[in-house]
N, C-alpha and C positions, 0 to 999 in steps of 0.2 A: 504494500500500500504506500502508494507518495506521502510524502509529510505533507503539514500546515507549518508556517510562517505568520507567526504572529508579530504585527509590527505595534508597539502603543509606548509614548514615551511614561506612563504610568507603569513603574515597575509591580504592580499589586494587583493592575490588571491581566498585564500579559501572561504574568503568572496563575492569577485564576483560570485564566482560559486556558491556560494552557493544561492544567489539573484537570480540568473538568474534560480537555477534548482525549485526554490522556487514559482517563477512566472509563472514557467510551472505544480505548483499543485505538487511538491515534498516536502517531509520532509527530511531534513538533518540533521547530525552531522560534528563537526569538529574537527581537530587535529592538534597540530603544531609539534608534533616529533612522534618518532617510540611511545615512551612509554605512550604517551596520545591514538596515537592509538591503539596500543596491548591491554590496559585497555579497552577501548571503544569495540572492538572485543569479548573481554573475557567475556564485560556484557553482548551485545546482536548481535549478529552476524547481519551488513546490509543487506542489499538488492543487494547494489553495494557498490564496495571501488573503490574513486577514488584516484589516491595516485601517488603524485610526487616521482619520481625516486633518487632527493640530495634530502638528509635533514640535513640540517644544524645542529649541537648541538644534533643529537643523535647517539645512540648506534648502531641502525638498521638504513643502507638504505632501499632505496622500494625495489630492486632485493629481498633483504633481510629478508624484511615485507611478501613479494609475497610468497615466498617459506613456509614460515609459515602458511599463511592464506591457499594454496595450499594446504599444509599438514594436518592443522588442522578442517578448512570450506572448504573445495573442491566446494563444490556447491556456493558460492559467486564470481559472477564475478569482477574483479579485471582491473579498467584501465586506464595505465601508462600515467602520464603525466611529459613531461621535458623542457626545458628551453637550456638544452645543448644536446638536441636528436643529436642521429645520426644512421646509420642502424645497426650498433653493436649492442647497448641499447636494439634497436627495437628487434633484433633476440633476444640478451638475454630475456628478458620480455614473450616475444613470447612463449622461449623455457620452462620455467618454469610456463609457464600457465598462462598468463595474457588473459586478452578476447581481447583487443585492445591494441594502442601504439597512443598517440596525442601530436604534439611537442609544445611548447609557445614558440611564442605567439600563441594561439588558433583560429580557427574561431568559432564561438559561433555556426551557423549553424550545422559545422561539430560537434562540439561538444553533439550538440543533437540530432544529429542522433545516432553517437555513441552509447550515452547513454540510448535512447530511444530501441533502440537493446539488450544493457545488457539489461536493464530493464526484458525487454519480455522473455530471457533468465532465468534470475532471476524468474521470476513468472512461468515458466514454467516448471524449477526445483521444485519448492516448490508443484506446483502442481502433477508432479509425484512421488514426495515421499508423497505428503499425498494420492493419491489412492494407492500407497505402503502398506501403513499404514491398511488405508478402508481393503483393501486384507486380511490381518493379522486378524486385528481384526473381519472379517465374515469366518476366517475358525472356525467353530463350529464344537465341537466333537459330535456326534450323535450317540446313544446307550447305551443298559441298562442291557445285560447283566451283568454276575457278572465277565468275561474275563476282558470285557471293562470296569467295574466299578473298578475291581483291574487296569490296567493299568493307568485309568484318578485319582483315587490315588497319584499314583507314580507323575504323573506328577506336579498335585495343587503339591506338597512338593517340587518338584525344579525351580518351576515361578522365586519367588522370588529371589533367588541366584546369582550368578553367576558361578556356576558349569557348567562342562562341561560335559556333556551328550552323549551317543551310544545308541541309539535306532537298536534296530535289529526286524529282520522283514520277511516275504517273501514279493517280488516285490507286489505291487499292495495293500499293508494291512494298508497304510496311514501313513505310516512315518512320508511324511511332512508334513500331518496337526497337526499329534503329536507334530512337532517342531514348526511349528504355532501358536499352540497353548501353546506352553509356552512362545515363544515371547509376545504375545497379551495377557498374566497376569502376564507379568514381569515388570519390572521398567524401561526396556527398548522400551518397548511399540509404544511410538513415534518415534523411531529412525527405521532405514533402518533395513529389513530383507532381505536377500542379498543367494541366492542359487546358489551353482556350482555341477554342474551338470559330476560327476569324469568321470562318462561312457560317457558322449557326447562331450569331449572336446576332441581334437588331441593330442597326446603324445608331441609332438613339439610343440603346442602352449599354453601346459598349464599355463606355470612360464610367459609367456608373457598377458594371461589373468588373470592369480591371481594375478599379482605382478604391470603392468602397463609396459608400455615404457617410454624410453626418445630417441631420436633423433634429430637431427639436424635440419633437413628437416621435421619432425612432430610436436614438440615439446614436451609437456607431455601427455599421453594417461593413465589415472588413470583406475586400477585394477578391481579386484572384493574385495580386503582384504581393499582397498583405500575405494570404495563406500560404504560398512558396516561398515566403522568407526563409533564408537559409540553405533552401532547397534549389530545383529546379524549375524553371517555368517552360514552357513549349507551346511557343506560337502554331499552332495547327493553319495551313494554307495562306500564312501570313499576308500573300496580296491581297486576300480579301478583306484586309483593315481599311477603314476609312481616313483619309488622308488626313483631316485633323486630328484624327486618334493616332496616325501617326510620329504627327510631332510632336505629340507628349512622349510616346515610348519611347524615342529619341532622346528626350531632354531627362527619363530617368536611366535610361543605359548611362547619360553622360555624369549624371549626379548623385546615381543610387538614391531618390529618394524621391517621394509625388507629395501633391494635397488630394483631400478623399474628395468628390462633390458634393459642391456645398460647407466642405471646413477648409480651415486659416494655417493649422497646424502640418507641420512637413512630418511626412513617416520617410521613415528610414528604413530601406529594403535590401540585403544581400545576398543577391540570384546569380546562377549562372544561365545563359537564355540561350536554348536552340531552338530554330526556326525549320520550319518547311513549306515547301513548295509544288505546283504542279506546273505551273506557270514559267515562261520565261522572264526573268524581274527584269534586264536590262530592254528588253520589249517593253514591259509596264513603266521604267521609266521614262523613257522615249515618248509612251504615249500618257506622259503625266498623272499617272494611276499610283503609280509608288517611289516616294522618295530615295533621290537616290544616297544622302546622305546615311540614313536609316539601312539602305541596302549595305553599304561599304561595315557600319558598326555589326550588322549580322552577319555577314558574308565574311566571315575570318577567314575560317575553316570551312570550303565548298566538299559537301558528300556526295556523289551520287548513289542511288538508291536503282538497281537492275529491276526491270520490269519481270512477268513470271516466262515472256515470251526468250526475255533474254537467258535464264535459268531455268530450262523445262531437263535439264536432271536432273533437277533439285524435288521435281511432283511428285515422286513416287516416295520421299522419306516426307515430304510436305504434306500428304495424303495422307499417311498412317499417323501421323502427330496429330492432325485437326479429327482423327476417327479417335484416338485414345483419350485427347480432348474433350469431345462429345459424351465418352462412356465415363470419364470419371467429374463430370460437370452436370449431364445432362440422366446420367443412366443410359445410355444408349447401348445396341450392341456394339461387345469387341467386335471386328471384323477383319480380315486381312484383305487387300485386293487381289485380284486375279492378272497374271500378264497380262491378256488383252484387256481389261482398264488400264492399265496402266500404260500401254499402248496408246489405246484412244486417247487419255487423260493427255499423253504429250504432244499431242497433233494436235489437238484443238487448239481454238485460239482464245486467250483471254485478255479481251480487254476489261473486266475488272483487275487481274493480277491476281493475287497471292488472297485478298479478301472471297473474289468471285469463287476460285478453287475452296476456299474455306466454306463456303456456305453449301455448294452444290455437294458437298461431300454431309454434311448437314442433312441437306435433304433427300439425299438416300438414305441414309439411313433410319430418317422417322420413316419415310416411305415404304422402305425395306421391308419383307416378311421373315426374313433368316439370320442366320451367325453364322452363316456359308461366307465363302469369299464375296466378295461384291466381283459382279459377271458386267461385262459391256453390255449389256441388253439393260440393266438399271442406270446407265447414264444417261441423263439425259445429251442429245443433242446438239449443235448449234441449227440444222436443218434435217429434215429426214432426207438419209442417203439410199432405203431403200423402201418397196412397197411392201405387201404384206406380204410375198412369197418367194420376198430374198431377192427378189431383181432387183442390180443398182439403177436409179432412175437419175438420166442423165440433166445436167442444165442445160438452158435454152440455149447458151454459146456455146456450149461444148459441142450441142446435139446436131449444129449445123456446117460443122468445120468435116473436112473431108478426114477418111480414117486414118492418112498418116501427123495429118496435123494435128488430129484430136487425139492420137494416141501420143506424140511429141508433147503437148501443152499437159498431158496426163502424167505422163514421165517425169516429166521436170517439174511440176507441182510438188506430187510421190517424194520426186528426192529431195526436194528443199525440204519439204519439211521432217525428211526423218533424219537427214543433215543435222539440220537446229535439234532436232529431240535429243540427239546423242550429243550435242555441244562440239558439233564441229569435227566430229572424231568417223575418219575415213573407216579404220579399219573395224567398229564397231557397226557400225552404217552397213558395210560390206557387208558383215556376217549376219547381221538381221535380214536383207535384200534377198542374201543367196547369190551374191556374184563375190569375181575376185576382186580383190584390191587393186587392181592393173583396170582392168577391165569396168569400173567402177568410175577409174580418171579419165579413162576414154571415153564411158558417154554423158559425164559431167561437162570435159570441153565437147563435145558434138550438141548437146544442149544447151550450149552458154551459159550453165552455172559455177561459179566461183567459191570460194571461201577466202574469209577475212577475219583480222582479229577486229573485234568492237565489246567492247567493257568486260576486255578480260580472259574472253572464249572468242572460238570461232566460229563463225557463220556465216551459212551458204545463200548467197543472194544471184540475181540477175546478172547476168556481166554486162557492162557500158557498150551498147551498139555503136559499132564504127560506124564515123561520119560520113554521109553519100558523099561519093565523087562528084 
């Protein structure tokens, strides 16, 4: 159980309260001015602070302690006690984030009820940042290409740091677990990893969600840039900030520190911030959508993040990870795939990425009837390739091209893509095909297709038609 921290320049009080919180199975500390307690805070943050509003002989009243510990421990509830209460006190207290307000003389009753509330408050914060935590530390990066091997590179080199990072990406190619995953072997580890989400927030409420409120009638309402103190923040699709909201993020990367909407007082914030992207930013700059100065402060460290088309050997351990997933998340069946899934699985095309494969593997499996291998007949699709009695039914361009054309344009389809499923890799291509490795390069060039290295692996594309004479 965390302590309490009792702060009261009354030694006869702190001491009562403190017997009394003692008798009910709590551990305390005590303080007789601001600077015993600011010391005390600095070493190990409570559980609860109780803290008289005068204090005699020091620098900091409690208003004054409040706003600090608000600032600094957001999650420590904080509650006022005075001797000259009155309802001013109380709204102030209130307004700068106190959990309660208890005037002295006290009722010892009321007292612990009070306290027994922070208390539960207090553990119930600690508990969701440590499944915060849990979170982080089980996004595991999953995959062996050599895409993925060079991107998970890049990444071990800036755990440790505090650099700030752009990952770019197509939607769906796992971003955030990339930024998860630097969290979860960085030094920042145990601290909050904190995501704003640019595309789902309202244009009008975003400086109200990053930054916090203060009002009268609410009192303090803490941020998102507040709740990752310490921790990590991650801009999710960052161009989709609105450009005033822009240059405030700017002016607190440059100052580590904002004012809430609607309050005077500066909080003090120490984040380390990765960004991402789907978008080309030096395009959004150009066409005046995104600061370029803002870009240069996030753009330290450029990641790129490989699409699933660019890592399709990665589906087949990607596939049974989102199945084992499924089964200890959701109960689902274990199941294992069958070669031909996992065939089909690499030829298809996904433009979702890495998410799209996550779900369609999802929904076989509620769909599913067995704990048999999952069969190519439960995948779905991207169009049906044949009728019901197993005939392939051709498309309208294929089915009008004469039959050496249309078996050429079927060819070199075939191969590109089992080219890219094996990552580039001739002689694995070969022995799935059924030809030689000779004979293989031979009607690669007779079809004009090539292979190239791009992010990492190799891949077989169109070759450049020479120029008419």
């Amino acid at each position: 159980m965390s302590d309490i921290l009792i702060v009261d320049d009354e030694r006869d009080i702190r001491e009562l309260v403190s017997d009394i919180l003692e008798d009910e199975g709590y551990s305390t500390r005590l303080a007789a001015n601001s600077d015993e307690c600011m010391s005390s805070i600095n070493a190990e943050p409570p559980g609860l602070l109780i803290l008289d509003i005068w204090l005699k002989d020091s620098r900091m009243d409690g208003i004054d302690i409040l706003k600090s510990v608000k600032r600094d421990n957001p999650d420590v509830p904080v509650v006022i006690i005075s001797g000259h209460g009155n309802i001013e006190i109380a709204v102030a207290a209130i307004k700068q984030g106190a959990y309660d307000f208890i005037e002295k003389p006290f009722n010892i009753d009321q007292l612990m009820v009070v306290i027994r509330r922070a208390m539960e408050t207090s553990r119930l914060r600690r508990e969701n940042a440590s499944l915060k935590r849990k979170e982080v530390t089980n996004s595991d990066m999953i995959g062996k290409s050599a895409s993925f091997r060079a991107m998970q590179s890049q990444l071990d080199k800036v755990t440790k740091s505090n650099g700030r990072v752009m990952l770019s990406g197509p939607a769906g190619s796992g971003k955030e677990i990339a930024a998860r995953y630097i969290h979860a072997h960085s030094n920042r580890a145990n601290a909050p990893f904190v995501t704003v989400n640019c595309a789902g927030i309202e244009p009008e409420r975003v400086e109200e969600v990053l930054f916090g409120r203060e009002s009268t009638e609410r009192g303090i309402e803490s941020g998102l840039l507040e709740e990752a103190h310490g921790g990590l923040i991650y801009f999710d699709e960052v161009a989709d900030m609105p450009l005033g909201t822009q240059s405030k993020i700017l002016r607190v990367l440059v100052d580590q520190q904002f004012q809430r909407v609607g309050g005077s007082d500066k909080v003090r914030v120490d984040l380390r911030v990765i960004s991402s992207t789907n978008r080309d930013l030096e395009e959004e700059i150009a066409a005046d959508r995104f600061r370029e100065e803002l870009y240069h402060r996030l753009n330290v460290v450029p990641i790129a993040v490989p699409s699933l088309e660019e890592r399709r050997e990665d589906i087949p351990v990607l596939a049974q990870h989102f199945i084992e997933m499924c089964h200890e998340t959701q109960g689902l069946n274990m199941r294992e795939i069958s070669e031909e899934s996992v065939a089909l699985l690499q030829t298809m095309t996904w433009p979702g990425n890495v998410r799209q494969l996550k779900n369609l593997i999802e929904r076989v499996l509620i769909l599913g009837d067995g704990s048999g291998p999952i069969e190519a007949k439960e995948l779905p699709t991207e169009e049906e390739k044949t009728d019901e009695s197993g005939r392939v039914v051709l498309s309208g361009a294929l089915a009008t091209l004469p039959l050496r054309e249309a078996r050429e344009a079927f060819e070199r389809e075939y191969l590109l893509t089992q080219i890219n499923r094996f990552g580039g890799n001739i002689s694995r291509t070969a022995s799935f095909v059924g030809m030689e490795r000779s004979a293989l390069h031979r009607k690669l060039k007779s079809l004009g297709v090539v292979t190239s290295n791009k992010s990492g692996a190799r891949v077989a594309q169109l070759d450049e038609p020479e120029p008419a004479e």
